[in-house]
C-alpha positions as CSV (number, residue, x, y, z in Angstrom):
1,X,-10.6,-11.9,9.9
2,X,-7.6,-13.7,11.4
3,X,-4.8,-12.2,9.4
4,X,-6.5,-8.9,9.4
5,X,-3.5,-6.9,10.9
6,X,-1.0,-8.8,8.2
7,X,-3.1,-8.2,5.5
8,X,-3.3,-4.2,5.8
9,X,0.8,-3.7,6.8
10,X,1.1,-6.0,3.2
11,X,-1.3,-3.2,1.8
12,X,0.5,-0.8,3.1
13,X,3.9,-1.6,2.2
14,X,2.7,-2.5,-1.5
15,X,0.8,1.2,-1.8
16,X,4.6,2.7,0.0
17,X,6.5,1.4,-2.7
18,X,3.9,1.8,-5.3
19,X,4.6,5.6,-4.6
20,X,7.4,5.1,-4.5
21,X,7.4,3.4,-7.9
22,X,9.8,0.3,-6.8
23,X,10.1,-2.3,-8.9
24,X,13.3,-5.1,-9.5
25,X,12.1,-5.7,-12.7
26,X,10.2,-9.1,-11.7
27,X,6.7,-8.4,-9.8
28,X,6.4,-12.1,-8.2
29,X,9.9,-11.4,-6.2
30,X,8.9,-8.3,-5.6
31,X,5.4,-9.4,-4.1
32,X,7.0,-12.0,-2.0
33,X,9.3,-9.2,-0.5
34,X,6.4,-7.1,0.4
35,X,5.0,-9.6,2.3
36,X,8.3,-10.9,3.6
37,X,8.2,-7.5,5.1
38,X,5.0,-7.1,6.2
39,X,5.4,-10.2,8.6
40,X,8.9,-8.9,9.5
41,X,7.1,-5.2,10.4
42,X,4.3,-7.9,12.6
43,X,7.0,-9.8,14.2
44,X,9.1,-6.8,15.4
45,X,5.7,-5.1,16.7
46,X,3.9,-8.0,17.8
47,X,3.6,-5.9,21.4
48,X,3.2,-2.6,20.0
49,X,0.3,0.0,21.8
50,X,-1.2,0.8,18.6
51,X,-2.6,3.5,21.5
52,X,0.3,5.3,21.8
53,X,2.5,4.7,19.0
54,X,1.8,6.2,15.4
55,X,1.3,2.8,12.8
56,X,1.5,4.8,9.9
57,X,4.6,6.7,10.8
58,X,6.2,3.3,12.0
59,X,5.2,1.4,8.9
60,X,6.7,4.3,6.7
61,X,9.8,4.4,8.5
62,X,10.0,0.8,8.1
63,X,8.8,0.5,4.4
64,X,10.9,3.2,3.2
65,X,14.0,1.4,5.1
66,X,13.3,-2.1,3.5
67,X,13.4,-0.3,-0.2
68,X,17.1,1.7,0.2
69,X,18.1,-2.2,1.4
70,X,16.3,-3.0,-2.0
71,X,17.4,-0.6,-4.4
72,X,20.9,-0.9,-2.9
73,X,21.0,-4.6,-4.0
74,X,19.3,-4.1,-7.6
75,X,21.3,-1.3,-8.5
């Protein structure tokens, strides 16, 4: 599967702020963010070693960044 990699950091990101119990109110915007992110979270590792870095330590750091910027701006 070609977007393979894009499609588990949107799963990802959607389950992080599922725990996390995010929501703006309007579940659309908020799915477009999530995968906003998710190819934002890509772009910035693009050239990651998956090898030696941790992905689900990175993509929690990241995740959990993106929804302080989000509950900042919906509060």
């Amino acid at each position: 599967m070609e977007n393979l990699k894009l499609l588990q950091a949107v799963s990802d990101i959607s389950y992080i702020a599922g725990n996390e119990h995010h929501y703006t109110g309007n579940s659309r915007f908020d799915i477009a963010e999530y995968i906003s992110w998710a190819t934002e979270f890509e772009i910035i590792n693009r050239d990651t070693d998956w090898t030696s870095e941790d992905y689900m330590l990175l993509i929690e750091e990241f995740a959990h960044i993106k929804l302080k910027e989000s509950a900042t701006l919906f509060s």
